[in-house]
C-alpha positions as CSV (number, residue, x, y, z in Angstrom):
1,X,-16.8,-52.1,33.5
2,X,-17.9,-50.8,30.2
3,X,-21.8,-49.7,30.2
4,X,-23.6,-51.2,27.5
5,X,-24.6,-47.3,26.0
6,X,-21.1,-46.8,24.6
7,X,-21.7,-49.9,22.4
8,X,-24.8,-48.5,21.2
9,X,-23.2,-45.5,20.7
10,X,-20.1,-46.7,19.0
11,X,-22.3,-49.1,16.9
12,X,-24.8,-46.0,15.6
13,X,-21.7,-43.9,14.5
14,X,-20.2,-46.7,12.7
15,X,-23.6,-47.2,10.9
16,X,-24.1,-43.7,10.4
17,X,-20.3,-43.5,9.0
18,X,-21.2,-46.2,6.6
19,X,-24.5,-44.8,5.5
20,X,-22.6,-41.1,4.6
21,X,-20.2,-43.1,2.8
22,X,-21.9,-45.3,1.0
23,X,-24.5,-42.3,-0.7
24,X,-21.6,-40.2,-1.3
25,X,-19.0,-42.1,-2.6
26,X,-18.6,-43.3,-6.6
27,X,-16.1,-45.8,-6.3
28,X,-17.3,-49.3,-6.2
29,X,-14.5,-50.7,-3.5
30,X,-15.3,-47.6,-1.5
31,X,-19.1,-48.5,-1.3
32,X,-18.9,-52.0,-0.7
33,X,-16.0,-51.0,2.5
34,X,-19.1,-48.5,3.9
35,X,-21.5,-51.5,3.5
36,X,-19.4,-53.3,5.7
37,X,-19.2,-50.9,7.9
38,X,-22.6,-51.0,8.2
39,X,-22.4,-54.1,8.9
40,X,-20.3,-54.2,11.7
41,X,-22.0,-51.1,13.0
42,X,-25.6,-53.4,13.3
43,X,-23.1,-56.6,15.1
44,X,-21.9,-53.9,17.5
45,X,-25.7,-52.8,18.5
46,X,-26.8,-56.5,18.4
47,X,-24.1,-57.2,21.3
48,X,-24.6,-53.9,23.0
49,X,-28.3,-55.0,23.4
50,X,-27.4,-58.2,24.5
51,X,-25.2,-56.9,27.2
52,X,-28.4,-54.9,28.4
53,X,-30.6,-57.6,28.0
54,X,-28.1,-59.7,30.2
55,X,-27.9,-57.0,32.9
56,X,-31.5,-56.6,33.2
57,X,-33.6,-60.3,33.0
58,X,-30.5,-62.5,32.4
59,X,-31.2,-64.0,29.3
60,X,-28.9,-66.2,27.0
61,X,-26.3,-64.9,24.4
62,X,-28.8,-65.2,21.9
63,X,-27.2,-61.7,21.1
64,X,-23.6,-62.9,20.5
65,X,-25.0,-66.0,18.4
66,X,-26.4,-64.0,15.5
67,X,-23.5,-61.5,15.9
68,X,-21.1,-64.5,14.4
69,X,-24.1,-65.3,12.1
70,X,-23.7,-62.1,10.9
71,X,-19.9,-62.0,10.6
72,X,-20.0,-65.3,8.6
73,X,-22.5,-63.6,6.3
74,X,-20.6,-60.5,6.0
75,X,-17.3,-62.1,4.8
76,X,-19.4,-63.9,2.2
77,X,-21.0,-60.8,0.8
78,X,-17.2,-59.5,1.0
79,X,-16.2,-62.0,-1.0
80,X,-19.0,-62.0,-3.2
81,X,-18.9,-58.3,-3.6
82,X,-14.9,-58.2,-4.6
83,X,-15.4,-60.9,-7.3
84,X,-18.1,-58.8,-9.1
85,X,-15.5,-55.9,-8.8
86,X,-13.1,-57.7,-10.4
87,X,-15.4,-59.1,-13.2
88,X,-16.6,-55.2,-13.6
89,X,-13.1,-53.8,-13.5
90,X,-12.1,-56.0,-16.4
91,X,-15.4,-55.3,-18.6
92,X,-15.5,-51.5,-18.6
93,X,-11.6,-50.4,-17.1
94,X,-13.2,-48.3,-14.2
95,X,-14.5,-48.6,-11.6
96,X,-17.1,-45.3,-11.5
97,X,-20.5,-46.5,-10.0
98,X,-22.0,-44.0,-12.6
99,X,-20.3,-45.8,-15.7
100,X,-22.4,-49.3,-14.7
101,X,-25.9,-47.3,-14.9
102,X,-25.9,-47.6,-18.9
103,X,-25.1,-51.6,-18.4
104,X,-28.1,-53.8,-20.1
105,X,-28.5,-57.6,-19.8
């Protein structure tokens, strides 16, 4: 049986992974993948709590439930996140985060 520590573990260097990536990278794709990894890095700690919460005072799966909550939201930012790619792509031919900073409405 799998202690609920190694998802908390798991779930803080997939966050931590993310976080790196996210400040260092320029490329627009790349950050949105790291904020994603984020994301799943927070569902993975939201279960892994659960789990403990289930082994200690045998609550619901209260935990689980906003995990898919999050998921949904996740793909929908995904989605979101690759169409304003595209539209930036097309406008300015790169996709530098550094080359958007000079953008006015």
């Amino acid at each position: 049986m799998v202690d609920y520590t190694y998802y908390l573990l798991i779930g803080a260097v997939l966050f931590v992974l993310g976080l790196v990536g996210f400040v260092t990278r320029r490329n627009l794709i790349m950050i949105f993948l790291c904020t994603e990894l984020m994301l799943q890095g927070v569902i993975l700690n939201l279960v892994g709590f659960n789990r403990y919460w289930l082994l200690n005072n045998a609550a619901g799966l209260e935990g689980q439930a906003f995990s898919i909550f999050l998921m949904v939201v996740a793909a929908a930012e995904a989605a979101l996140a690759m169409a304003l790619v595209m539209v930036l792509q097309r406008r300015r031919d790169t996709l530098d985060a550094g080359a958007f900073a000079q953008m006015k409405g």
